[in-house]
PDB file of N, CA, C and O in Angstrom:
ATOM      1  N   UNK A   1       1.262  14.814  -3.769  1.00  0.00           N
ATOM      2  CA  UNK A   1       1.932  14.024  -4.757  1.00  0.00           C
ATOM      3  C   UNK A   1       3.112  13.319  -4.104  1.00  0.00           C
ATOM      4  O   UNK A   1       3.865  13.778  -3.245  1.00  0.00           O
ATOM      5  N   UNK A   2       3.130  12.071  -4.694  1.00  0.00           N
ATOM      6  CA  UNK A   2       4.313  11.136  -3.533  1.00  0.00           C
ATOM      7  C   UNK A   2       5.439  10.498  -4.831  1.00  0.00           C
ATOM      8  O   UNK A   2       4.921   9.953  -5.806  1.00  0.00           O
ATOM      9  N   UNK A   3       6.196  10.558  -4.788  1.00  0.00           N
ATOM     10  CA  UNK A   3       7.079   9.641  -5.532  1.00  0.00           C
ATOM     11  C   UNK A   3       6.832   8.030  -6.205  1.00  0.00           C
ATOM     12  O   UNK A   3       6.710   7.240  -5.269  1.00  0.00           O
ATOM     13  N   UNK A   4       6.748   7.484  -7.268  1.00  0.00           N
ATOM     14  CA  UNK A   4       6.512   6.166  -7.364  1.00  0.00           C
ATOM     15  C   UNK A   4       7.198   5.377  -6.696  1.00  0.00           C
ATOM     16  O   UNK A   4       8.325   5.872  -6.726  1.00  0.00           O
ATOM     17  N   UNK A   5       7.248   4.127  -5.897  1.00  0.00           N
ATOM     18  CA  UNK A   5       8.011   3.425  -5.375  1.00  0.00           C
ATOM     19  C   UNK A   5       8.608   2.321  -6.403  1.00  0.00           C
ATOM     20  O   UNK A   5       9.707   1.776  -6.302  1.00  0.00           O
ATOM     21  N   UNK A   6       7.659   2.118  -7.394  1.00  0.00           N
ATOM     22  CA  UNK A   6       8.246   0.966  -8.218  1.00  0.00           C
ATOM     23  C   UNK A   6       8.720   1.675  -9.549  1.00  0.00           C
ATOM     24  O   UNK A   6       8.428   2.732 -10.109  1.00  0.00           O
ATOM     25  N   UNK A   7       9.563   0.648  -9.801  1.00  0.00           N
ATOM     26  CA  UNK A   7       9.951   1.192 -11.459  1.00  0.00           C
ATOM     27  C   UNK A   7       9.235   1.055 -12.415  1.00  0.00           C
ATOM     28  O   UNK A   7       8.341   0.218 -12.290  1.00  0.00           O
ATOM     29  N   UNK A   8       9.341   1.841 -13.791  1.00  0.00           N
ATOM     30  CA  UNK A   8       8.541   1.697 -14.740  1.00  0.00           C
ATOM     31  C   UNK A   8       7.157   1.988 -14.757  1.00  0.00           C
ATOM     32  O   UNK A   8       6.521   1.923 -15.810  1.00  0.00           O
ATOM     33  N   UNK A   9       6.620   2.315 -13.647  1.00  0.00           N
ATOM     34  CA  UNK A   9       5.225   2.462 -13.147  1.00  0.00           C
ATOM     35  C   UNK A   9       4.924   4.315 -14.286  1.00  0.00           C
ATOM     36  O   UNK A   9       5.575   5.325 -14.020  1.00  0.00           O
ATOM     37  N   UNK A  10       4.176   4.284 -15.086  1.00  0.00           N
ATOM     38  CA  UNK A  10       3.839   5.796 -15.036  1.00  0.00           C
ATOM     39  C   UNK A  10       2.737   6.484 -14.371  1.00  0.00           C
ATOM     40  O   UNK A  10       1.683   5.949 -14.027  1.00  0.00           O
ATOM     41  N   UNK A  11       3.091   7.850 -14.195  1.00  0.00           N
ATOM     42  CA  UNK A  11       2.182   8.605 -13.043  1.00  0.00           C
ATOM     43  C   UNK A  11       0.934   7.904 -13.622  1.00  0.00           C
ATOM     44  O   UNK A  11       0.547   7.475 -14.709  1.00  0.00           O
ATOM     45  N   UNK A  12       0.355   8.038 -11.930  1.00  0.00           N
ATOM     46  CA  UNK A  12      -1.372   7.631 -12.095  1.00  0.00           C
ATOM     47  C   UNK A  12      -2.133   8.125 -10.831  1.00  0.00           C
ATOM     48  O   UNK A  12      -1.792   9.208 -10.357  1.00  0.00           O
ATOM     49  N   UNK A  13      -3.103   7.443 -10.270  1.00  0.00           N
ATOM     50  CA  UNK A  13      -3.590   8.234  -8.968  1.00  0.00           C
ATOM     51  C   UNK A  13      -3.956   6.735  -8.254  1.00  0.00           C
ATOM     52  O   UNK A  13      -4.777   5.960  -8.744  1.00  0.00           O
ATOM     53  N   UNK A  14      -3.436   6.553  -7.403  1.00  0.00           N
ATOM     54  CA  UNK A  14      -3.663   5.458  -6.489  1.00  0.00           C
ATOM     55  C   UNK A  14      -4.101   5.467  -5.427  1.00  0.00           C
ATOM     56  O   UNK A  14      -3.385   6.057  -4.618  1.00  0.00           O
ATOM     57  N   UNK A  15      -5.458   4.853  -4.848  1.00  0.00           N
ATOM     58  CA  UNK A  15      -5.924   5.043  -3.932  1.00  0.00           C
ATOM     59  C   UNK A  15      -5.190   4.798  -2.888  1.00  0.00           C
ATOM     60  O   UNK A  15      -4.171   4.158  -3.147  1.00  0.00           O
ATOM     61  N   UNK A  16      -5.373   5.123  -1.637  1.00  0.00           N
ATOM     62  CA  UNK A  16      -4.522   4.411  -0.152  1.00  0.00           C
ATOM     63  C   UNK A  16      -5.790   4.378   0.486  1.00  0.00           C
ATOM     64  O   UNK A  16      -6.812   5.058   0.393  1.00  0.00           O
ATOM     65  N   UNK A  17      -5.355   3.165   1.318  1.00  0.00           N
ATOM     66  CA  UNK A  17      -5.842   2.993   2.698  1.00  0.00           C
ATOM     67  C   UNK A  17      -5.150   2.295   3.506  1.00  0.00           C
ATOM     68  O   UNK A  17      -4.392   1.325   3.480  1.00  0.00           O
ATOM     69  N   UNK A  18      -5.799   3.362   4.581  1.00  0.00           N
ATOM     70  CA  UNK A  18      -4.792   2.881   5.750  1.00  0.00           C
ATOM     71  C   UNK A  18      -5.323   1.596   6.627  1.00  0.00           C
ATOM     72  O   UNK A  18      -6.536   1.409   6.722  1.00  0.00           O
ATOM     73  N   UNK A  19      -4.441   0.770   7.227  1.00  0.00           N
ATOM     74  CA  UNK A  19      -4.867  -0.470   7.718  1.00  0.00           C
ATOM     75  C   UNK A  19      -4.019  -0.461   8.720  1.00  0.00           C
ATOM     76  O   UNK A  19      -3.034   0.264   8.580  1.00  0.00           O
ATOM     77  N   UNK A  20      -4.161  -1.260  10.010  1.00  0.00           N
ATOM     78  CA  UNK A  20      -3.771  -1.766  11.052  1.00  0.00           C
ATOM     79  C   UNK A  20      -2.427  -3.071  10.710  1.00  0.00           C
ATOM     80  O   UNK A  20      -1.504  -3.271  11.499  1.00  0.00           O
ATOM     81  N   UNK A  21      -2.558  -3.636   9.723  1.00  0.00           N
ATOM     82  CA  UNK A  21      -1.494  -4.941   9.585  1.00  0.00           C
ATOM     83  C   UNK A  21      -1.289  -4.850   7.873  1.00  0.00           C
ATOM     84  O   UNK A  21      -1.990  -5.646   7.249  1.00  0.00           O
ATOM     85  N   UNK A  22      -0.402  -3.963   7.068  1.00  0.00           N
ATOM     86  CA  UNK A  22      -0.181  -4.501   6.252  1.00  0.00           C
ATOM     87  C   UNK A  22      -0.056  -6.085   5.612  1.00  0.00           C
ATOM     88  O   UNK A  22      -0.663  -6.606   4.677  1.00  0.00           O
ATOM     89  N   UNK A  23       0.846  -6.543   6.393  1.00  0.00           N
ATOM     90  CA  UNK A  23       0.727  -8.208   6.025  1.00  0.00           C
ATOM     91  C   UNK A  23      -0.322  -8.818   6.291  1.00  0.00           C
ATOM     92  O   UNK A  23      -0.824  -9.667   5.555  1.00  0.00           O
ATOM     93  N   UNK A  24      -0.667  -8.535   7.125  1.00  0.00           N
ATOM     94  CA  UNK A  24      -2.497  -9.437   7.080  1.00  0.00           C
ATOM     95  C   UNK A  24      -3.210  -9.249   5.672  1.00  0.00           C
ATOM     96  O   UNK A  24      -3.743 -10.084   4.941  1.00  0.00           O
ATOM     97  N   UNK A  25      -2.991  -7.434   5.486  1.00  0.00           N
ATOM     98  CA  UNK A  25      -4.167  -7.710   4.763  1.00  0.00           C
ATOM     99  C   UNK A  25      -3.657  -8.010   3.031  1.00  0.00           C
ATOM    100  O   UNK A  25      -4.428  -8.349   2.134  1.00  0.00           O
ATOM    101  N   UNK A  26      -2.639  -7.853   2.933  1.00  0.00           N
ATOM    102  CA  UNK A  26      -1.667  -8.548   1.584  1.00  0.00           C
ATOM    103  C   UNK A  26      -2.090 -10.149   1.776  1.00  0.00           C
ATOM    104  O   UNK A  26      -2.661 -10.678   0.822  1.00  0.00           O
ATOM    105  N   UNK A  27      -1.839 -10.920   2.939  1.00  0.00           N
ATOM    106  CA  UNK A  27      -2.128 -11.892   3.121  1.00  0.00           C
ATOM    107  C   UNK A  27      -3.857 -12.321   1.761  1.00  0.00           C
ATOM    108  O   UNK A  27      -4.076 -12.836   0.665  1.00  0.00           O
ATOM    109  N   UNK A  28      -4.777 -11.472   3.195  1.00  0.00           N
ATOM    110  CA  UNK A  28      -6.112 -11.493   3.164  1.00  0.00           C
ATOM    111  C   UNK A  28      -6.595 -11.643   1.664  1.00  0.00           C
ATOM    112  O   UNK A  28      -7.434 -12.445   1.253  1.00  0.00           O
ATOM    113  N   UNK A  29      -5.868 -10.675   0.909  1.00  0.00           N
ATOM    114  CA  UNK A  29      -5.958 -10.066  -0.364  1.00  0.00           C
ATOM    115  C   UNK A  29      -5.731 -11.240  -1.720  1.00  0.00           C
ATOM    116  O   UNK A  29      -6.457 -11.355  -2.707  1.00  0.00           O
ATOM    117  N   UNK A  30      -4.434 -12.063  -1.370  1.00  0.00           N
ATOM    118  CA  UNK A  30      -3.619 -12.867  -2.495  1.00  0.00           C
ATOM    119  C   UNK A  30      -4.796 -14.058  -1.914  1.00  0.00           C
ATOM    120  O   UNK A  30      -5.149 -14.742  -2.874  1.00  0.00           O
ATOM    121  N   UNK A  31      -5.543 -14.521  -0.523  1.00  0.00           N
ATOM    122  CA  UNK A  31      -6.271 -15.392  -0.224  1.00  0.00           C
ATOM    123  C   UNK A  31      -7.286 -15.268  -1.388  1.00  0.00           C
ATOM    124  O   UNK A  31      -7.334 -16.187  -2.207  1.00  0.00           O
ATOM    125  N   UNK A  32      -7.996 -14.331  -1.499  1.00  0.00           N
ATOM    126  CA  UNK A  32      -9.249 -13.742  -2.196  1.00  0.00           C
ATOM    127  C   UNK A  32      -9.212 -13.448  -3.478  1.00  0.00           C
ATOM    128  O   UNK A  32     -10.014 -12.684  -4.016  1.00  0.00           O
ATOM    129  N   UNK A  33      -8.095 -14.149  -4.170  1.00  0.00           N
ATOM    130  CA  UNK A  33      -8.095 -13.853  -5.803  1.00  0.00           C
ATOM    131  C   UNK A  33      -7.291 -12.815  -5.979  1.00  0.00           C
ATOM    132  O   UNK A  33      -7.163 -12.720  -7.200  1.00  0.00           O
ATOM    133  N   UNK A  34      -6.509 -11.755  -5.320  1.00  0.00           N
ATOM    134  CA  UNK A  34      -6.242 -10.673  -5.407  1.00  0.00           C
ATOM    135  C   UNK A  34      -4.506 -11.225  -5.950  1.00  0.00           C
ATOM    136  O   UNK A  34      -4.055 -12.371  -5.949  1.00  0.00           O
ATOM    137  N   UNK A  35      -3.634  -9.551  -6.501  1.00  0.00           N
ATOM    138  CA  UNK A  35      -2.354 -10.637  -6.523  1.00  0.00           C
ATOM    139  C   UNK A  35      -1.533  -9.657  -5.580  1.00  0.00           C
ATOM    140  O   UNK A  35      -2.045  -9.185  -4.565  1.00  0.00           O
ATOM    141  N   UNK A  36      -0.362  -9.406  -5.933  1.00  0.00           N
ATOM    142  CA  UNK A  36       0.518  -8.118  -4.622  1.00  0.00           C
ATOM    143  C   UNK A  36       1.715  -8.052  -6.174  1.00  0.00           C
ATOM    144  O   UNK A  36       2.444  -8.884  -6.713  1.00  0.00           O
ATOM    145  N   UNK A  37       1.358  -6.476  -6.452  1.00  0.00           N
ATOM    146  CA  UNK A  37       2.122  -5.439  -7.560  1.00  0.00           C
ATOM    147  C   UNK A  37       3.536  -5.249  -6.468  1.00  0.00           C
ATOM    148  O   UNK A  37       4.531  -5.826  -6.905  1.00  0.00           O
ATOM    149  N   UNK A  38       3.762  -4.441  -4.976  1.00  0.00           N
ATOM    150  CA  UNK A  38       4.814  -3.917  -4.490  1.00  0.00           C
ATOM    151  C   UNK A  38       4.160  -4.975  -3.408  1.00  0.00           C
ATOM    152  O   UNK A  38       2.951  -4.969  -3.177  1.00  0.00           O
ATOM    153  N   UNK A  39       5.243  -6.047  -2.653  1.00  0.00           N
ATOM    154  CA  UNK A  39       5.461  -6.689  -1.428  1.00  0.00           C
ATOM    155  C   UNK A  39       5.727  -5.183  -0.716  1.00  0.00           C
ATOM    156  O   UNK A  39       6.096  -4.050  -1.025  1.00  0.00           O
ATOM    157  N   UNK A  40       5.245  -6.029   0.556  1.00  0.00           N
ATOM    158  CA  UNK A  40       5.563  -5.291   2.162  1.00  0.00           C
ATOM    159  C   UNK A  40       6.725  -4.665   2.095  1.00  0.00           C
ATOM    160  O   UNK A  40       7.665  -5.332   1.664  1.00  0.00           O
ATOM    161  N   UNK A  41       7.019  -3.019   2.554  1.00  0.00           N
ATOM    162  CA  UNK A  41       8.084  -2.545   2.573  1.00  0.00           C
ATOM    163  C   UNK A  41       7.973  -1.431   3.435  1.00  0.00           C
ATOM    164  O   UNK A  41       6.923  -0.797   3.328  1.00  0.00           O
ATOM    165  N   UNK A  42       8.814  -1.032   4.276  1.00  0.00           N
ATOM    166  CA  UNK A  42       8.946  -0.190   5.398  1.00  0.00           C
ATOM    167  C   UNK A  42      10.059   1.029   4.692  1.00  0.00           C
ATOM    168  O   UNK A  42      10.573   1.942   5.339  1.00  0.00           O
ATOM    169  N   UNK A  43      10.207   0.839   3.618  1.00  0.00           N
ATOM    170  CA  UNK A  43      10.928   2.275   3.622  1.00  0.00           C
ATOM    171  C   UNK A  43      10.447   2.907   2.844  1.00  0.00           C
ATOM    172  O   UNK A  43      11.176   3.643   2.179  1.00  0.00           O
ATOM    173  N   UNK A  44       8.780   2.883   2.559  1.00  0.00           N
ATOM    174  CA  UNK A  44       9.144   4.150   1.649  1.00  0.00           C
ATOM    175  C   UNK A  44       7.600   4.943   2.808  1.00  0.00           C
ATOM    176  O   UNK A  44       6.892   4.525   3.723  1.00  0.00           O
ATOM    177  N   UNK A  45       7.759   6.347   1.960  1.00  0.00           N
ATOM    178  CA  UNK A  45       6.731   7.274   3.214  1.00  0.00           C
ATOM    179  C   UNK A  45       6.696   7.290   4.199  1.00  0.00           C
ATOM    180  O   UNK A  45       5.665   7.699   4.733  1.00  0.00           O
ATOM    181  N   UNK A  46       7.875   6.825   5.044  1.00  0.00           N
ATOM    182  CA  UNK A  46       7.957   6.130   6.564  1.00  0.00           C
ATOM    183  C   UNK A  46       7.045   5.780   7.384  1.00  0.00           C
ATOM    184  O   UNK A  46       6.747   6.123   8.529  1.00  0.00           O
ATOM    185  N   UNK A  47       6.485   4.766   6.351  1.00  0.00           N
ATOM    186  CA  UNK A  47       5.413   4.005   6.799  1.00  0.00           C
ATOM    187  C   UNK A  47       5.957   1.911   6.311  1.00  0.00           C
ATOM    188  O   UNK A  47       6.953   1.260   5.996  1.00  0.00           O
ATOM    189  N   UNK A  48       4.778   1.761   6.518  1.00  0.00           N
ATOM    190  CA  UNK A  48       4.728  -0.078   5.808  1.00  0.00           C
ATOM    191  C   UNK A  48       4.000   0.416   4.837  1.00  0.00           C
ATOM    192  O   UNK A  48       2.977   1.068   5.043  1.00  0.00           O
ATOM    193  N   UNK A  49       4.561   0.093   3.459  1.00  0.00           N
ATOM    194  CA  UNK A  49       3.614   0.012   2.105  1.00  0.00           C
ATOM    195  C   UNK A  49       3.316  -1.189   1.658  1.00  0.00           C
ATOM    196  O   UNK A  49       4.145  -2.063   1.909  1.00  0.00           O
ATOM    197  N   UNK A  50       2.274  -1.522   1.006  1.00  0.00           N
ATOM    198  CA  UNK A  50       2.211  -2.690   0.241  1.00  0.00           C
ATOM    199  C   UNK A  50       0.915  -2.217  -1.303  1.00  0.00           C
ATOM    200  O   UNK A  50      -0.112  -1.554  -1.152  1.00  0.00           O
ATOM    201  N   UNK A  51       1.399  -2.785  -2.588  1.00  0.00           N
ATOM    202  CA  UNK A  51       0.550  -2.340  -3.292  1.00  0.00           C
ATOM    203  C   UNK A  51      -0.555  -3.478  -3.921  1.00  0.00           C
ATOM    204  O   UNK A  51       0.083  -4.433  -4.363  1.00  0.00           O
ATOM    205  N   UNK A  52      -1.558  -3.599  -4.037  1.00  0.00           N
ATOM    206  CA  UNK A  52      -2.293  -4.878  -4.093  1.00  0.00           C
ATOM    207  C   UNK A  52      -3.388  -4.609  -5.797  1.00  0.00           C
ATOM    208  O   UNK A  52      -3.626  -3.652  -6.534  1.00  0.00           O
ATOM    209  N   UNK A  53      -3.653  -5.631  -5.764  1.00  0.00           N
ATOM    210  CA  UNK A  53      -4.739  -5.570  -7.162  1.00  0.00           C
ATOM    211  C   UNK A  53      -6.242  -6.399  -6.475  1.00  0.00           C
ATOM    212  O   UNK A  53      -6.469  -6.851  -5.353  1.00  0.00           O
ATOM    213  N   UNK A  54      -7.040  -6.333  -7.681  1.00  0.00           N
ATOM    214  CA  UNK A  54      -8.526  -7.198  -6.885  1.00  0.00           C
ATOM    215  C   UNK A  54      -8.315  -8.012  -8.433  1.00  0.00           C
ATOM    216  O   UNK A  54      -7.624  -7.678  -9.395  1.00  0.00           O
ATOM    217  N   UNK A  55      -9.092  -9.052  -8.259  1.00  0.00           N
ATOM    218  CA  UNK A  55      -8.737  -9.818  -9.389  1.00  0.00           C
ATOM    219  C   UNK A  55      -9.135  -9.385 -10.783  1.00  0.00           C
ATOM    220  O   UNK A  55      -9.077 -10.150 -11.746  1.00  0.00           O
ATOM    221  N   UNK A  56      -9.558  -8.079 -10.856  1.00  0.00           N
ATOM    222  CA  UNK A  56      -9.922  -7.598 -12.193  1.00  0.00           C
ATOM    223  C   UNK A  56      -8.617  -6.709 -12.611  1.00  0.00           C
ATOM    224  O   UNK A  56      -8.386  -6.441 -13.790  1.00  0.00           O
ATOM    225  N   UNK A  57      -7.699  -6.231 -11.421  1.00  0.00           N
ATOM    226  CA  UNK A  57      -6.334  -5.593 -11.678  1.00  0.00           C
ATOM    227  C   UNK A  57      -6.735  -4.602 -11.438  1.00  0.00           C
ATOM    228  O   UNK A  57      -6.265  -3.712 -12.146  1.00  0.00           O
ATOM    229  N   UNK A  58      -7.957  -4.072 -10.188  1.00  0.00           N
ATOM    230  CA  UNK A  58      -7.888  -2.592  -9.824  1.00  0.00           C
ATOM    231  C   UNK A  58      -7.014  -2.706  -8.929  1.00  0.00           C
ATOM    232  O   UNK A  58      -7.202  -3.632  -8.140  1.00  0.00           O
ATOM    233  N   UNK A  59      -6.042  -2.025  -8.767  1.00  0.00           N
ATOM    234  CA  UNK A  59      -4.977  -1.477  -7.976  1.00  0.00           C
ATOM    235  C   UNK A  59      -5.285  -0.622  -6.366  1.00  0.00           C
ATOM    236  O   UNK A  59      -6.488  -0.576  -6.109  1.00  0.00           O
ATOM    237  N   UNK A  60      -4.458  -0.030  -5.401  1.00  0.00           N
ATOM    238  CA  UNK A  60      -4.747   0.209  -4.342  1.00  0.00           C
ATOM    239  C   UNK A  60      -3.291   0.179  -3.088  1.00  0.00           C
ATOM    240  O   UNK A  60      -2.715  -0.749  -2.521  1.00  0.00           O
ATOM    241  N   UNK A  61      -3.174   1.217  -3.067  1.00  0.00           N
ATOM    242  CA  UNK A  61      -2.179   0.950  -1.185  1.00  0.00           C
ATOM    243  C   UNK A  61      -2.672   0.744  -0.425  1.00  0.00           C
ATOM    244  O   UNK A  61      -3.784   1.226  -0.212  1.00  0.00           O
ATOM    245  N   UNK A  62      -1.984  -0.206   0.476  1.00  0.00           N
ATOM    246  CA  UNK A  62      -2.068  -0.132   1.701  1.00  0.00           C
ATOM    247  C   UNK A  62      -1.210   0.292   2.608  1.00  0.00           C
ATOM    248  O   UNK A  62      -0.102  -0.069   2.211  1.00  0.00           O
ATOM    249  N   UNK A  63      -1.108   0.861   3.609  1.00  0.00           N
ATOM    250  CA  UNK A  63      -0.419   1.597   4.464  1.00  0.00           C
ATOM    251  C   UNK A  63      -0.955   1.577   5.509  1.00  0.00           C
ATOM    252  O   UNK A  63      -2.114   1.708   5.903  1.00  0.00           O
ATOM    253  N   UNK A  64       0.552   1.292   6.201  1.00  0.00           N
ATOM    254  CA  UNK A  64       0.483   1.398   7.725  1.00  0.00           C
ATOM    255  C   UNK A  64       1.462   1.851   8.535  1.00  0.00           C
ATOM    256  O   UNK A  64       2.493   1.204   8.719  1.00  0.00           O
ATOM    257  N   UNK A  65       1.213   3.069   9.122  1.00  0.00           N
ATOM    258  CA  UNK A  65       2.116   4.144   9.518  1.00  0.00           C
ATOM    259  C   UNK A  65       2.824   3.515  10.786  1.00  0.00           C
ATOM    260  O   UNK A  65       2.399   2.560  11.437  1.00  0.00           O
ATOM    261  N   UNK A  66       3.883   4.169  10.992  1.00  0.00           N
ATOM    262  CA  UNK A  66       4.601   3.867  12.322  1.00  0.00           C
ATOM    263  C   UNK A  66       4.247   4.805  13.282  1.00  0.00           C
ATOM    264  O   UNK A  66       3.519   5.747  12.970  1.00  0.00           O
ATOM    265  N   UNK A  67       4.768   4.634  14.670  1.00  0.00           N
ATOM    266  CA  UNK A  67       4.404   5.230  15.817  1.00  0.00           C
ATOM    267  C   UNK A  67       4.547   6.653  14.972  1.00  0.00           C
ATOM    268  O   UNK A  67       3.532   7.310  14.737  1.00  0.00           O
ATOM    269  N   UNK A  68       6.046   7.160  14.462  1.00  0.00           N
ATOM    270  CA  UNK A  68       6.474   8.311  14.524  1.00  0.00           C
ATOM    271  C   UNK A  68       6.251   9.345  13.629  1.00  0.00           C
ATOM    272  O   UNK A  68       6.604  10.513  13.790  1.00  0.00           O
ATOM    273  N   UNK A  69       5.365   8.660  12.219  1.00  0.00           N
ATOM    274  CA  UNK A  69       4.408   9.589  11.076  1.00  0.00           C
ATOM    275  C   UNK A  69       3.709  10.196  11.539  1.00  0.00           C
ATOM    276  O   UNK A  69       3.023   9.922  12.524  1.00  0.00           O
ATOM    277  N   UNK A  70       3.730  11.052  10.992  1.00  0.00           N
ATOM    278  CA  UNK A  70       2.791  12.188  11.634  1.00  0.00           C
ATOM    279  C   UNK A  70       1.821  12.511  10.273  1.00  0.00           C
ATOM    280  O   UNK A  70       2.372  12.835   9.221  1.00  0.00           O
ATOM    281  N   UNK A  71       0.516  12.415  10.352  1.00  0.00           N
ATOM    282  CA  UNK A  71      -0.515  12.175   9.368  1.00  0.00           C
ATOM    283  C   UNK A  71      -1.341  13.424   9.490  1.00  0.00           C
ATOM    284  O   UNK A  71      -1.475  13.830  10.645  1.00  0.00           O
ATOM    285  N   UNK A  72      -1.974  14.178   8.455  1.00  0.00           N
ATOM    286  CA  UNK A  72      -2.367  15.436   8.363  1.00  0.00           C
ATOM    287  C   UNK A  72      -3.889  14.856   8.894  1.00  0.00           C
ATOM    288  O   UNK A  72      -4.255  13.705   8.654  1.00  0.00           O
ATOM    289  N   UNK A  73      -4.645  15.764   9.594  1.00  0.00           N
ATOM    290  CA  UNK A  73      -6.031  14.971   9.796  1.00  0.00           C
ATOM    291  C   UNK A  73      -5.973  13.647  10.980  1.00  0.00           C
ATOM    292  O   UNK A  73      -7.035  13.106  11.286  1.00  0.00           O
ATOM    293  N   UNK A  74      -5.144  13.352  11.376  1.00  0.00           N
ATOM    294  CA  UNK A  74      -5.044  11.518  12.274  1.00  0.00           C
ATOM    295  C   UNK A  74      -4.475  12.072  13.508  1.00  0.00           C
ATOM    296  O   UNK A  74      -3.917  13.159  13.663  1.00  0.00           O
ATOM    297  N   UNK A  75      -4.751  10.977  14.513  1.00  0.00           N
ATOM    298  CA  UNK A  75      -3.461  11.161  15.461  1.00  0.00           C
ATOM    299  C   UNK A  75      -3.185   9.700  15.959  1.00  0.00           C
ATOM    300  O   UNK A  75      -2.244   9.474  16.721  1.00  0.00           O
TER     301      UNK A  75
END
């Protein structure tokens, strides 16, 4: 369980995936009909977050860890 990053948000279950370039794929995403709920942000989970929709408003993280996260399962 992780903290909400945005306000007003109530608990829910949000998928993550992890990606190589947050901004690319926020980019990739708003290209493709998609819109961006949380812009690019490096402080929260000490990672890069970004939160995205698909154009029907399914929701989704993306994340992209820094050198120094240490990920259960990854290296």
């Amino acid at each position: 369980m992780l903290e909400i990053p945005v306000k007003d948000v109530q608990p829910n279950w949000l998928p993550t995936i992890r990606v190589t370039d947050v901004h690319a794929t926020v980019a990739k995403a708003v290209a493709l009909g998609g819109r961006v709920i949380m812009a690019p942000r490096d402080d929260v989970r000490n990672a890069t977050v970004a939160i995205i929709a698909d154009p029907t408003g399914a929701a989704l993280t993306v994340q992209q860890w820094n050198g120094t996260a240490s990920v259960a399962g990854t290296k």
